[in-house]
C-alpha positions as a printed NumPy array, in Angstrom:
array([[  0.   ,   0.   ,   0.   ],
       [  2.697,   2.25 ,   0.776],
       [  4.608,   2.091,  -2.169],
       [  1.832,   2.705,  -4.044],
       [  0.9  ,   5.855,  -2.81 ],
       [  3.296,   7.667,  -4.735],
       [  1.731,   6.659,  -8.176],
       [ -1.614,   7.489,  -6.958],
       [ -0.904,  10.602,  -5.013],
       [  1.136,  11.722,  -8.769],
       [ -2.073,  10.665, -10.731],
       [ -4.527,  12.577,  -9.066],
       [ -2.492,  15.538,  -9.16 ],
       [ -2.566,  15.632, -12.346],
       [ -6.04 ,  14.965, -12.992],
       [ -6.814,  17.843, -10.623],
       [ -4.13 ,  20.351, -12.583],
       [ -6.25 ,  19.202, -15.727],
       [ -9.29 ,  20.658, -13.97 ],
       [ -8.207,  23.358, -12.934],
       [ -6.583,  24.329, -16.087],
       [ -9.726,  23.148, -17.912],
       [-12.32 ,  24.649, -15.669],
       [ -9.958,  28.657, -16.12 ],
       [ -9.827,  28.662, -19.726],
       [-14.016,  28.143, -19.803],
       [-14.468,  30.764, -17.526],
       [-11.962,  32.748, -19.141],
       [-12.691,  32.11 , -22.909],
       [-16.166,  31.235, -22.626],
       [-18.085,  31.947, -19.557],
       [-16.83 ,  35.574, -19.056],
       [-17.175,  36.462, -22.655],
       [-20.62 ,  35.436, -22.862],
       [-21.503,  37.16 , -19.38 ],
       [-20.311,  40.639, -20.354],
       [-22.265,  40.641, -23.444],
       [-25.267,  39.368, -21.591],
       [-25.298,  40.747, -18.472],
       [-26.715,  44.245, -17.638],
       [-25.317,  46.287, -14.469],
       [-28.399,  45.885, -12.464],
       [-27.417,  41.845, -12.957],
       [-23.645,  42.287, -12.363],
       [-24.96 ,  43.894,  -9.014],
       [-27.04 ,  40.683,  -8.535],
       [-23.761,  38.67 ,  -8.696],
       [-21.819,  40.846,  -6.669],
       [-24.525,  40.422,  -3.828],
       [-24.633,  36.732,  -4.41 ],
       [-20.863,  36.618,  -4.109],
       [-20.679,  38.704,  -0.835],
       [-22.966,  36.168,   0.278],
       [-21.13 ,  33.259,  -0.398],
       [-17.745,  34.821,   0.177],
       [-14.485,  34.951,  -0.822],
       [-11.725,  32.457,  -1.49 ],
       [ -8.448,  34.437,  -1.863],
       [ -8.869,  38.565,  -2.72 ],
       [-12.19 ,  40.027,  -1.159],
       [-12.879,  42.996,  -3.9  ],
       [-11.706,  46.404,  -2.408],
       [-14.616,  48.909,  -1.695],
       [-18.587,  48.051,  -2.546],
       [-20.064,  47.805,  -6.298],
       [-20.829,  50.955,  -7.843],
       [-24.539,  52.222,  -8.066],
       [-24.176,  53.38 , -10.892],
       [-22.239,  52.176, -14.847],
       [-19.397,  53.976, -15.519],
       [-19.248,  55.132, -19.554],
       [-16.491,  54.366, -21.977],
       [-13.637,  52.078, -21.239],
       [-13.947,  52.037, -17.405],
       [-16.416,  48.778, -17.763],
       [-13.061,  46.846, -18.376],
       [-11.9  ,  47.811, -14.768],
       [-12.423,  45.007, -11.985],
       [-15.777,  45.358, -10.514],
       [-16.84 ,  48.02 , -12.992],
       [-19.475,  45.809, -15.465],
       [-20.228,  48.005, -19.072],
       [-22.896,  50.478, -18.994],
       [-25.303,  49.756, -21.174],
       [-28.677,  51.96 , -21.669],
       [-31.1  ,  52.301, -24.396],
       [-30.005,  50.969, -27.956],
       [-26.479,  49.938, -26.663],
       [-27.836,  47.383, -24.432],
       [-29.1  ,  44.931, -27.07 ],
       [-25.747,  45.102, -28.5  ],
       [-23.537,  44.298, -25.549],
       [-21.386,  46.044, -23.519],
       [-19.136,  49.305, -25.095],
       [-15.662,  48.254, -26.466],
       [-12.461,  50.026, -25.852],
       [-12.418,  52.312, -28.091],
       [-16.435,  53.722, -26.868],
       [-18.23 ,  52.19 , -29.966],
       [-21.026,  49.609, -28.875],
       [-19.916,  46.318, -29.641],
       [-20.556,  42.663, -28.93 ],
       [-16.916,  41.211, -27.667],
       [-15.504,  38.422, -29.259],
       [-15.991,  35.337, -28.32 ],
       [-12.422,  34.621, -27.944],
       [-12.364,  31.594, -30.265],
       [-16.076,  30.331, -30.531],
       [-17.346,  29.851, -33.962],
       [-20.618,  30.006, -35.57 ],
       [-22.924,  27.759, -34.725],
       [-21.147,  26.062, -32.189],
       [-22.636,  24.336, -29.467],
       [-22.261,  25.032, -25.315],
       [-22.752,  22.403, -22.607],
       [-21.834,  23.896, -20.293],
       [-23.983,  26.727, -21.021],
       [-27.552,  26.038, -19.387],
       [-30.857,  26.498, -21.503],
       [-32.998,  26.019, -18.986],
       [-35.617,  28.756, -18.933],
       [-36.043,  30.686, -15.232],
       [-39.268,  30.563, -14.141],
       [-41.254,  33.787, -13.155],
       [-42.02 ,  34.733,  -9.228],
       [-45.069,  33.893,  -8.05 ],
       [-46.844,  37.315,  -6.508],
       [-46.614,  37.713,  -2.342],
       [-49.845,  37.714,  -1.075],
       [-50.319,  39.814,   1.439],
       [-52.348,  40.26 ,   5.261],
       [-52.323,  37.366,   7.333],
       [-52.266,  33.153,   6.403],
       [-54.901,  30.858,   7.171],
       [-52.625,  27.7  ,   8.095],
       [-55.364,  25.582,   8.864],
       [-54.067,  24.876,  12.843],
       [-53.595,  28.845,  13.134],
       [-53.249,  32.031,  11.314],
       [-50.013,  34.257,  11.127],
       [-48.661,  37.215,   9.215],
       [-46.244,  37.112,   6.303],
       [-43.66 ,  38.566,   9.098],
       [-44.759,  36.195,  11.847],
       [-44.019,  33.012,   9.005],
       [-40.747,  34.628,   8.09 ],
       [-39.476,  35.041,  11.226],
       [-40.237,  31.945,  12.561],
       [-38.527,  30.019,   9.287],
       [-35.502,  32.011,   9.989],
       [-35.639,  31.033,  13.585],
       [-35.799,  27.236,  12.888],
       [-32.738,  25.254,  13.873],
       [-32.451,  23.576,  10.143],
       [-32.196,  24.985,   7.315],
       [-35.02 ,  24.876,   5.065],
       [-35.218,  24.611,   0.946],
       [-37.981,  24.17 ,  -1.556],
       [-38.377,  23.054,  -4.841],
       [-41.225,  22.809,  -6.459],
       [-43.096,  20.2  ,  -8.511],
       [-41.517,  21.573, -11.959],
       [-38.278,  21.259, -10.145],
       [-37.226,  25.383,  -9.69 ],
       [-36.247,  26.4  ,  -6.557],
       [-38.697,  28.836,  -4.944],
       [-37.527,  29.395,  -1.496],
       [-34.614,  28.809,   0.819],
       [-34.   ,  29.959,   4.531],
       [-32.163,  32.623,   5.416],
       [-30.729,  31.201,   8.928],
       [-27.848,  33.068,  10.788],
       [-25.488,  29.926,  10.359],
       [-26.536,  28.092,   7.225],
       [-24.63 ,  24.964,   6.993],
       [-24.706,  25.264,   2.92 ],
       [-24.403,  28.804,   1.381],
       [-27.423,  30.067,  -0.484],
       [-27.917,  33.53 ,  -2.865],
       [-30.811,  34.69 ,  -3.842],
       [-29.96 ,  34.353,  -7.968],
       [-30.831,  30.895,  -7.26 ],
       [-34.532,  31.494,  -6.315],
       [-36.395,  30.733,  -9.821],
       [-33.281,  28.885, -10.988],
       [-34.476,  24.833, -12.031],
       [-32.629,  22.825,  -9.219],
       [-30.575,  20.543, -11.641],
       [-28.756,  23.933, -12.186],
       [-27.788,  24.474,  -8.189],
       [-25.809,  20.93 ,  -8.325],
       [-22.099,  19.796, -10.064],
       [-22.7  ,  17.613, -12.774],
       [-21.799,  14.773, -10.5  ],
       [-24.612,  14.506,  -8.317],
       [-27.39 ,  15.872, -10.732],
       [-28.351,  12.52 , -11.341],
       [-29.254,  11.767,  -7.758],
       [-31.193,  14.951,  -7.382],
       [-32.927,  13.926, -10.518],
       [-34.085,  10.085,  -9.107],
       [-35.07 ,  11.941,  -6.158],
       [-37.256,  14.269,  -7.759],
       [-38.589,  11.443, -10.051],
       [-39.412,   9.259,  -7.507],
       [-41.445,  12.052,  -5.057],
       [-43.252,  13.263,  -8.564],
       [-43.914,   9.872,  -9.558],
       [-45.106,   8.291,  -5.825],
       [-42.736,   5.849,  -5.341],
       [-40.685,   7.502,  -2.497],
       [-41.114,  10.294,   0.025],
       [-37.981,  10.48 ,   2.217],
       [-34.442,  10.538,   0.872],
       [-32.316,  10.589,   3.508],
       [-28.279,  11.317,   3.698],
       [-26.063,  12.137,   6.48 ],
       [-21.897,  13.707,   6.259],
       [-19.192,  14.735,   7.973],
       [-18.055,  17.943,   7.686],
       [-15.189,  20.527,   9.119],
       [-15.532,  18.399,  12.224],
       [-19.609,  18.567,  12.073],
       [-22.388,  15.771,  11.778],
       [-24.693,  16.907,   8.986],
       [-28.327,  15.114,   8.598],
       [-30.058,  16.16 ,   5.153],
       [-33.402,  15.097,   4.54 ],
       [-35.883,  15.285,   1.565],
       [-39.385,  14.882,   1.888],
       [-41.666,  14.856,  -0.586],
       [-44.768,  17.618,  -0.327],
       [-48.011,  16.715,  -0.861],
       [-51.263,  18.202,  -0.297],
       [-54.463,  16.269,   1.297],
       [-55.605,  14.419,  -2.112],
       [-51.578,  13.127,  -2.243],
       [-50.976,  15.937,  -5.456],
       [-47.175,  16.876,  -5.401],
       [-46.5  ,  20.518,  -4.988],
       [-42.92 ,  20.129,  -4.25 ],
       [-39.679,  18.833,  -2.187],
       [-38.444,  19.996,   0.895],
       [-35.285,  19.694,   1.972],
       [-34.374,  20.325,   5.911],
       [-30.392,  20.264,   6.798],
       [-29.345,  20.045,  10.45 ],
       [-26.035,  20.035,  12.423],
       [-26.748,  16.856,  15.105],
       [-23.388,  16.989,  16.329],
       [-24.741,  18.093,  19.513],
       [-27.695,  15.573,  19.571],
       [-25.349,  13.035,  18.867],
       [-23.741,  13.903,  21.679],
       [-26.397,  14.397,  24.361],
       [-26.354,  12.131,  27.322],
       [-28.738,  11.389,  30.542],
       [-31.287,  13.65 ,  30.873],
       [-32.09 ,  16.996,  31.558],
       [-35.525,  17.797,  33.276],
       [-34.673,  21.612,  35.135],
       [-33.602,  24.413,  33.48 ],
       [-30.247,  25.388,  32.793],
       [-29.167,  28.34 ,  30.453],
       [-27.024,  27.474,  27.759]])
């Protein structure tokens, strides 16, 4: 075993330098190129946010995005996204030299096809009722049911029976990190391309009836993670959606005896 540790250690290595050469050139050739031609500044502040969110690997970006699109070349600055108003923005972002232009996409030719490029349509928002909810065992305010998903000790995320992601928890210490540009997004689009396929059993097995609980459990930075899907379903069994509730049980895993007076924690 020892002796072939070497070998193996040297051959993933260099399947994981192939990745991570691979996975820069798309974002730089591809991915990039395709976002600043797409992407308006209201959206590029949309990212920003989303990154903040799920923060920062190496370089945290120096001051906060700009309110407002900077004309001319300035767009090609870091954190400055093209302005783009009127006619301009159906023609992509301004190039160097001031004149409207799509960029080049830095060796893609006509007609060719992306994979990696999603097509899945976003679905719209459904409108937010307002007043109070009639929960059948009570009735609460919008605030009251916000609040009190916040203040749950899991975190919470739904997907509904078309499979796009229409709400997700905003706990103070989410085990999984969560931005709102996925809210509308189809789930098979919040996963690598690794798991996808499991998400996609799951989801056919709720929709079809087969299954209602999927049920995994990790370990992770030295915490016991319990995910659970459940499948949705109203009183005549019709499948509105999947749930899925995340919990740290380290400390349940833990617990010992009993406690019966009470004792701040």
């Amino acid at each position: 075993m020892a002796e072939n540790l070497g070998p193996e250690a040297a051959e993933t290595g260099a399947r994981l330098a192939r990745a991570v050469v691979e996975m820069v050139y798309k974002e730089n050739r591809i991915l990039l190129p395709l976002a600043l031609e797409t992407l308006t500044h209201e959206e590029w502040g949309e990212v920003r946010r989303g990154e903040d969110e799920l923060g920062y690997a190496f370089v945290a970006p120096a001051g906060p995005f700009r309110a407002e699109p900077l004309a001319g070349p300035a767009w090609a600055m870091p954190g400055n996204p093209p302005a783009r108003t009127g006619e301009d923005a159906s023609r992509g972002p301004a190039s160097l030299s001031g004149a409207p232009s799509p960029l080049p996409r830095a060796g893609l030719g006509p007609g060719l096809s992306l994979p990696i490029v999603s097509g899945a349509p976003t679905a719209p928002l459904p409108q937010r009722p307002e007043g109070y909810l009639d929960l059948g065992t009570g009735r609460l305010s919008l605030e009251q049911v916000d609040m009190l998903l916040r203040h749950l000790p899991v975190d919470l995320s739904f997907v509904d029976a078309d499979g796009y992601v229409r709400y997700y928890s905003e706990t103070q210490e989410r085990l999984f990190p969560r931005t709102p540009g996925a809210i509308g997004r189809h789930v098979t689009n919040c996963h690598p391309p690794k798991s996808v396929h499991m998400v996609e059993e799951i989801l056919r097995a709720f929709a079809g009836g087969e299954r209602d609980v999927a049920e995994f459990w990790i370990e992770m930075q030295g915490k016991f993670i319990h995910i659970r899907y459940f499948a949705v379903r109203n009183p005549t069994k019709e499948y509105l959606g999947c749930l899925e509730v995340t919990q740290d049980v380290t400390g349940i895993r833990a617990l010992k005896g009993q406690r019966r007076l009470l004792e701040w924690s």
